[in-house]
Structures are given as C-alpha cells and as structure tokens.
N, C-alpha and C positions, 0 to 999 in steps of 0.2 A: 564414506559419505561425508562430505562437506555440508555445515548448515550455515547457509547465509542469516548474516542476523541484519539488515540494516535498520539506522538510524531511523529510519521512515517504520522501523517493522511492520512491514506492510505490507500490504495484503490491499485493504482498502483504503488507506490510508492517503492512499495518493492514485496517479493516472500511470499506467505502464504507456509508456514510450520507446519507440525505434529511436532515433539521431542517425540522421544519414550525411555525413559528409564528403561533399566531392571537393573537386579541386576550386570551384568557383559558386559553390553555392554549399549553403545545410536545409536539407529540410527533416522537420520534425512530426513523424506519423505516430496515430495514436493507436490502439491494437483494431480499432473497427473500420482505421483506412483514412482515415483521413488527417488533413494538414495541417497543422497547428502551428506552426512556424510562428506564424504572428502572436500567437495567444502565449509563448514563452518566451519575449524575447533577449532576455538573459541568462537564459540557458543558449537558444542559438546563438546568442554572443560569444557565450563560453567555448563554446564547440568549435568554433570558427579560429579561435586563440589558443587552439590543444599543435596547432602545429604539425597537423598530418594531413596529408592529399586526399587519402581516400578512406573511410572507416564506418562503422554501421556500432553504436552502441546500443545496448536495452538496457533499459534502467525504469526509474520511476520517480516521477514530478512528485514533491510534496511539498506544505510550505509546517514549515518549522515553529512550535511556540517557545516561549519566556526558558522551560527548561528542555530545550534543544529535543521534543519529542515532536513528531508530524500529527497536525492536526487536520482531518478531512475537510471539517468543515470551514476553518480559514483558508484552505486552497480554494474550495468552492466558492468563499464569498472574494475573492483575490481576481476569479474568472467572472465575474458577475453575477455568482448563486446558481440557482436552475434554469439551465437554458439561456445563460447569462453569455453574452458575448466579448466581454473585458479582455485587456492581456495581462496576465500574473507577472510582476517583477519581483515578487518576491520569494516564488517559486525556486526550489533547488532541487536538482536531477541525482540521483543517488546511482549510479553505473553499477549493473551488477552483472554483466558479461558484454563480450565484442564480439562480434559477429562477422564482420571482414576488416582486414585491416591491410593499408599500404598495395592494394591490390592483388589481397590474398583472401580468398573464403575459407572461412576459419569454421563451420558449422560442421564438418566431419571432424575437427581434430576434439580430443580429450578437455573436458572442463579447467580442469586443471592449467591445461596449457594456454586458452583463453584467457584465465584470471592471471596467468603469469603476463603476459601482454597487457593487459588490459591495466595492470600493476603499476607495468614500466610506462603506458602512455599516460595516466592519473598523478602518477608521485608527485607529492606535496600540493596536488591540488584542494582549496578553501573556498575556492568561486561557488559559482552556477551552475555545477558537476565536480560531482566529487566521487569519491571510490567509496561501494557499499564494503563496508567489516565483513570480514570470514571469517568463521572460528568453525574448528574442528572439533570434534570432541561425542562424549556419550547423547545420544538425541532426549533422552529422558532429561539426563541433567541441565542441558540447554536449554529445554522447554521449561524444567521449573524455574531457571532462572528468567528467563522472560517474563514470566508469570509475574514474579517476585519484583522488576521492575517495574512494574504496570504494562508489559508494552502487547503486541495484540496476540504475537506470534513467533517463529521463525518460520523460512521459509528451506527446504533442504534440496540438494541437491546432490547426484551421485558424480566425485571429481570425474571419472573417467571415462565419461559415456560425450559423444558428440552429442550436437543441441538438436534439439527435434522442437519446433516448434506447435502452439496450441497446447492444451491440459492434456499432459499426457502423465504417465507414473512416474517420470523421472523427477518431476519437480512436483514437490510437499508442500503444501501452505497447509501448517498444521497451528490451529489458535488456541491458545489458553482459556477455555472457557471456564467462566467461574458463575456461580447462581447463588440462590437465596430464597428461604421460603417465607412467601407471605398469607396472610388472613385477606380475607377479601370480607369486608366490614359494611361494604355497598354498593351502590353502583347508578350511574347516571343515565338518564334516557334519552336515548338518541334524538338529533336536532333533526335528522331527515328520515328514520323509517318509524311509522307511527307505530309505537308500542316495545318498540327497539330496543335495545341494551347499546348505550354510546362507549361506556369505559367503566369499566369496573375499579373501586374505592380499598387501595391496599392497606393494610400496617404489617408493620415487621416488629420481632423480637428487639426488647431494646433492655438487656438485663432480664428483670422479672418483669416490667410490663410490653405493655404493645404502643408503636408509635405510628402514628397516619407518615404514611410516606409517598400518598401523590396518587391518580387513576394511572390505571393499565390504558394499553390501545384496547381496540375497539371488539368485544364479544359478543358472539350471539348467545339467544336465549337456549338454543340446544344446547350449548357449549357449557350453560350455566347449570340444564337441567343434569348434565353427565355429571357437574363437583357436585 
C-alpha cells in the first residue's frame, strides 16, 4: 500500500479537482460538477504550460501559509469566503494521480503505473501544480509522523488496484485526531432561544491549576443534564 502524504495533507484542507486538458482548451471541474476554470487561474495557466494534448489530473487546490503548510481558511478567503465568488491566484494544485493521458485512459491500469506518468509529466515542477509526495512505508509509523508534524492526516492508497472513483475502500483519509480534557466552569445563554444554553465556559489543566480557555459551540440543556 502506498500513502500519499501531500503538502496540502489534506483532506479538507483544500478543494479536490479534475484538470482536464485538451488540445485547445483546460477546464477545471470540482468533484460536485462544476467549472471553476475561472476561479484558478494559475493553475489553468499552469496546466496549459505542462506541454501535453491531452490529460485529465486529480489533485487538490490549496493555498499555502508562511511555513509551506495548507491553510483552509486562506483558500477560502483567496475565493471570496463563503459563497464568495473571487479567483484564487494564489492557489497551488497538488496532483496526486492522472487519469488519462496523451490519449490513453489510464483508470483501469495499476496505481502505481499512474504515478510513474504522472512522475515523468510533473518533474521539477514549482508552479501552480506540482507533484503530491509519496512515501511508502508502515501506515502506523506514517500516521504518527504526520501527527508529530502538526499536519491533519495521510491519505493511503493500494499501488496496484486501477482508480475507481467516489469514497470507496481503496482510498483512506485517515486523520490524526488528538483531544484534551476540559472543566466546564459555566456557560452562557443563548441570544435566540429563551432559556437556552449558547456555549458552555471551558478551562483546562494547566500544571496543578486550571486555566479559562475560551466557550464550547453551542449545547443543549439535555446535553448539560446527561454531564
């Protein structure tokens, strides 16, 4: 099993995208269909300057912070926020399989042999698309090092199975989750239902005492009566 680790570790991090390049045009699909061309257009620059006729990449939009990690929410505000209709330039595509290539469908052959393609059309690219990292190895150890970097996840993949698309078993988004127990010290009343519970009042361990560290989202009163 191959585990993709990219730059973006992502999951949420960013927007999964198609790249469809023909001989005279690229467009850019997002997984729910529709065309974003315009909203990347320095990735479809970059795509249009990889120097092939015909190709179909899947990757993932993300825009990158200060230490080269993907931050969701600068991509979001890059497109205009929620529901925002901007075009990200400063978005970068992370390729992490090829799907047809040079006028070859590529989704019955082996993972494996996608990423060797997909290798040789990426080499040495720094642009607007770039090649996700692959690292092989034990899935436990991978995962605690993601962990250990801050990052969210990897994502795994079996090298030798053709691509099936949609959530299917072959492909893992498997996250690092990590938690923390807090005191719940109070809580604030809701601005819209009368009598409501808005956000509950945390502290956490801090040595040998306790520190206020900020309200929860939003609990009901059953929820309060169950702690």
């Amino acid at each position: 099993m191959s585990h993709h680790v990219p730059a973006c570790a992502g999951g949420r991090d960013g927007y999964r995208l198609a790249i469809h390049i023909e001989p005279k045009s690229v467009r850019i699909i997002t997984r729910g269909g529709h065309d974003w061309t315009h909203r990347f257009p320095t990735i479809a620059e970059a795509a249009r300057n990889l120097g092939v006729s015909t190709a179909i990449l899947d990757g993932e939009a993300v825009v990158l912070n200060s230490e080269g990690r993907s931050d969701f929410g600068a991509l979001q505000r890059s497109l205009g926020g929620r529901g925002g209709k901007r075009a990200s330039s400063e978005s970068v595509l992370f390729a992490f399989d090829l799907l047809y290539f040079d006028g070859h469908d590529l989704t019955k052959t082996e993972l494996s042999v996608r990423r060797h393609l997909l290798t040789d059309l990426l080499d040495g690219a720094v642009g607007a698309i770039q090649l996700s990292e692959e690292v092989q190895g034990n899935g436990v150890e991978l995962l605690e090092n993601a962990r250990s970097l801050g990052l969210e996840g990897i994502i795994a993949k079996h090298r030798e199975r053709p691509y099936r698309s949609g959530r299917t078993g072959d492909w893992l988004k498997i996250k690092c989750i990590q938690s923390e127990s807090f005191m719940i010290v109070g809580y604030e009343q809701s601005a819209v239902a009368r009598g409501g519970i808005g956000s509950l009042l945390l502290a956490a361990r801090r040595g040998h005492d306790w520190a206020y560290v900020g309200a929860s989202a939003r609990a009901s009163r059953k929820k309060m009566r169950r702690i």
